[in-house]
N, C-alpha and C positions, 0 to 999 in steps of 0.2 A: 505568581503563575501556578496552575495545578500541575498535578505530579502523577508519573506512573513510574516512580525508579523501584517499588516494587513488584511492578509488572514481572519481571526475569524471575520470578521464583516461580513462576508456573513452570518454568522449563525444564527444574529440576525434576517434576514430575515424568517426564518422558523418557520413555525406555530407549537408551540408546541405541538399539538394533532397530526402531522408528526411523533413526533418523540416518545412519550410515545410507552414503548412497551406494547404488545398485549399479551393476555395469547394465551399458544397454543406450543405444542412439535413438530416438525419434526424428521419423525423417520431418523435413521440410514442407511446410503447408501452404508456401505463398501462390496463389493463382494468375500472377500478373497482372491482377485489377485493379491494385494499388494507388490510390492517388488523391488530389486534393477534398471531391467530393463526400468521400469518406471519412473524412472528421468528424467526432462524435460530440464534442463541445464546440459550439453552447448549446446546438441545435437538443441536444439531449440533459437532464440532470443526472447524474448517475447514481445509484442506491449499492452500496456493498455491507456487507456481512463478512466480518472478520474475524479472523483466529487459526487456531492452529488443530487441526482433526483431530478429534476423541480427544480432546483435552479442553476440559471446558474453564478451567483458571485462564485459559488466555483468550476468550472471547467466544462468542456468541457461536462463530461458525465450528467449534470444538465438544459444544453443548450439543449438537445433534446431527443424524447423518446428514450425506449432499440430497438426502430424497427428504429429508422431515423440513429438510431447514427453506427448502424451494418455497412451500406456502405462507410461510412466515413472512419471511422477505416481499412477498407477494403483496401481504396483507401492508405491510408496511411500506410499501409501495405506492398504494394505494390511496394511504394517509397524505403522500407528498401530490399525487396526483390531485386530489381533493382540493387539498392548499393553494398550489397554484397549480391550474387545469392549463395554465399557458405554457408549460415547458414538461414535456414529456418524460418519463422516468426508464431508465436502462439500467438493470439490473445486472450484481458483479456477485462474483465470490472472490474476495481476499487471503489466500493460503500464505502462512508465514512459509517461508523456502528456505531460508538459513536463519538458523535459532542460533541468539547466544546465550551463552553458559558461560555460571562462576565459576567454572573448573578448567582450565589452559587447554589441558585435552595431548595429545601425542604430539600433535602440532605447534602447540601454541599458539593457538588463532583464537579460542574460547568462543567458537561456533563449531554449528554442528549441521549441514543440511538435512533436509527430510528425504524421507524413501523416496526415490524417483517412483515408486508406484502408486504412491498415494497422490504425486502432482500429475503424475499420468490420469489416475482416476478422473481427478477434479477439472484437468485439460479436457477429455471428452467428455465430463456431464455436462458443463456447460458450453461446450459447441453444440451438443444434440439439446440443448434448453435456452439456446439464444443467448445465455448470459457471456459477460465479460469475463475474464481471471485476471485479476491482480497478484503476480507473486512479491511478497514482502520479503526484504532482503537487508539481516541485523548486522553483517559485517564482522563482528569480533574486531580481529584484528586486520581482516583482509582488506584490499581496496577495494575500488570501487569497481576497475578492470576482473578483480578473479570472482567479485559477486557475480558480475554478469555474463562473463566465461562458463560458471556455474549454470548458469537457467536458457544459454541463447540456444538451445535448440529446444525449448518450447516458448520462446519471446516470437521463434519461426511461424507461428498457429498466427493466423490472422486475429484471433478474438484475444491475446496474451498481451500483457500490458505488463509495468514492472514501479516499484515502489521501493525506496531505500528510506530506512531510518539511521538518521544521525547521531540519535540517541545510545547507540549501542557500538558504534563506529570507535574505541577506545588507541590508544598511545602503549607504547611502549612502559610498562610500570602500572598500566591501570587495567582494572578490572569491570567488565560490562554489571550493568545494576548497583556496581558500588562507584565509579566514576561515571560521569555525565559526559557522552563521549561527543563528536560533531565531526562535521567535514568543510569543505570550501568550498566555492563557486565553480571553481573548476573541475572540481570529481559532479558537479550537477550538468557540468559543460560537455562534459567527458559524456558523460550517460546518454542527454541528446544527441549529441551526435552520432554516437553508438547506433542508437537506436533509429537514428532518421536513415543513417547508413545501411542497417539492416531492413528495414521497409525500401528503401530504395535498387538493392540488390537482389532482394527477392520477391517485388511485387507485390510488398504485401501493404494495408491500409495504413495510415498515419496511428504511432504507436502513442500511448500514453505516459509521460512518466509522473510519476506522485512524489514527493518529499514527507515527510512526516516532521512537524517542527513542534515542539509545547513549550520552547523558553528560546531567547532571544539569541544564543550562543550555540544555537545546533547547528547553522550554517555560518562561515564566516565568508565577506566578500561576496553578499548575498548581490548587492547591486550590480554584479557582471556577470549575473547568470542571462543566458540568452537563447532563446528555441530556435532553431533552425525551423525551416518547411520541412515540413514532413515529420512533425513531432511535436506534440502539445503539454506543457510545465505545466503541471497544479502544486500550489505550495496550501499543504493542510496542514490547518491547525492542530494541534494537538492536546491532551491532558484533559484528566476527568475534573468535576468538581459541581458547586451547584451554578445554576443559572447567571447568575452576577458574574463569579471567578469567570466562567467559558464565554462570557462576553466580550470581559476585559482581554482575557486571552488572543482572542481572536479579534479584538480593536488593533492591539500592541501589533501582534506580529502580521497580521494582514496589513497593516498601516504602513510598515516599516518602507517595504520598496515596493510597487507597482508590476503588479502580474497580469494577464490574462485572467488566470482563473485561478479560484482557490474553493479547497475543500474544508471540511468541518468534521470531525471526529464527536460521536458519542457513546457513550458505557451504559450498558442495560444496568450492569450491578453497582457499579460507583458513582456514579452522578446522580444527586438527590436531589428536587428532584430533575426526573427526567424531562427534557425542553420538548415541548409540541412539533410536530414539522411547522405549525404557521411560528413558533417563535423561533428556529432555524431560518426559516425563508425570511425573516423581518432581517435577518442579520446584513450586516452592510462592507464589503459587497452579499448578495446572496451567493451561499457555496452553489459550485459547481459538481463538487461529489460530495456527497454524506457516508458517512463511516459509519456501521454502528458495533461497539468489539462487543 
């Protein structure tokens, strides 16, 4: 399998006054107009750009502001439309929302969330730029319930979607980036219904949730994951590497159990080389979101 367990050293980089959060509520966005014809997949592909703001070790969307990085994505966008002109392209930005860290921290949770003003920022760029927002969510020590406790009053914004990595999700004794951390079916069970429940309550469109997996042991009890209506699972692939590795990758763990839809993750700087959008779309099933950190 490829490997990002040195991913987490970019975190050290970030000033932790980034990342404390800020007192402060955002209200509530749902318009009542919530409902089935709003589902984004399959009718859509979706294109994201990830990472975590002004810090570019951890992916593409840290390499440049939310205004430089708009025509990039654009251009790349465009690549996928080219490739297959039969499935339309919906553009995201992906903001990490709670970073783990090798350090315990006062808590000992060994996360840290980002400024509620920087996902503020990123919440209104792309409502006034049509894009989606995926908040990514690394857990430390927390559950699955206090991750999302954390972000549901901007999960409230119609265009806000949510993404948890298992990867970082660590035990009692282990430490994120040095243990290989995972969750269960039921914290993915938990999430959907969470989430259909808060579209349902507040009127707002069919939410999305993502998974992040790159080895076979990040979800356990994967076969009793189940989406309610009003909530759409994508299990994405994960882990950088060349062409061959991210194939196999994505053979194994798409293979495993049968989803609706799954995404595909790629690294502008670590995957050598970088795979075309037509040899992404040859992939079998074709993703339904492309990642690119």
């Amino acid at each position: 399998m490829t490997s990002r367990r040195t991913f987490l050293a970019g975190s050290a980089a970030i000033p932790a006054a980034a990342l404390i959060p800020a007192a402060g509520q955002v209200s509530a966005q749902g318009d009542g107009t919530g409902g089935p014809v709003d589902y984004i997949l399959p009718a859509y592909r979706i294109l994201s750009y990830y990472g975590f703001p002004t810090n570019e070790l951890m992916g593409i969307l840290g390499e440049y502001s939310k205004e430089d990085l708009l025509p990039i994505l654009q251009d790349q966008a465009a690549a996928y439309e080219a490739a297959d002109p039969s499935r339309p392209v919906k553009l995201a930005y992906e903001v990490i929302a709670s970073v783990a860290q090798r350090d315990a921290g006062a808590d000992g949770n060994y996360l840290e969330y980002t400024d509620p003003g920087w996902v503020q920022e990123y919440v209104d760029f792309t409502a006034a730029n049509d894009l989606l927002l995926i908040l990514d969510m690394q857990y430390g020590r927390n559950s699955t319930e206090q991750e999302i406790d954390a972000v549901e009053e901007y999960l409230r914004y119609p265009h806000v979607h949510l993404a948890l990595d298992p990867e970082f999700h660590v035990a009692e004794g282990e430490v994120p980036g040095e243990d290989l951390g995972q969750i269960d079916g039921s914290d993915v069970n938990y999430a959907l219904q969470r989430l259909a429940q808060l579209s349902a309550d507040n009127g707002l469109p069919p939410k999305i949730l993502i998974v992040h997996q790159f080895n076979l042991y990040s979800i356990t009890n994967k076969d009793q994951i189940v989406a309610p209506d009003g909530v759409q699972f994508v299990l994405e692939v994960d882990g950088w590497g060349d062409p061959e590795m991210k194939r196999g990758t994505y053979d194994v763990v798409a293979g495993e159990v049968p989803f609706d839809f799954y995404g595909f993750k790629l690294w502008y700087q670590q995957d050598e080389p970088l795979m075309t959008p037509e040899e992404v779309i040859a992939l079998v099933p074709p993703p339904d979101i492309v990642i690119y950190q």
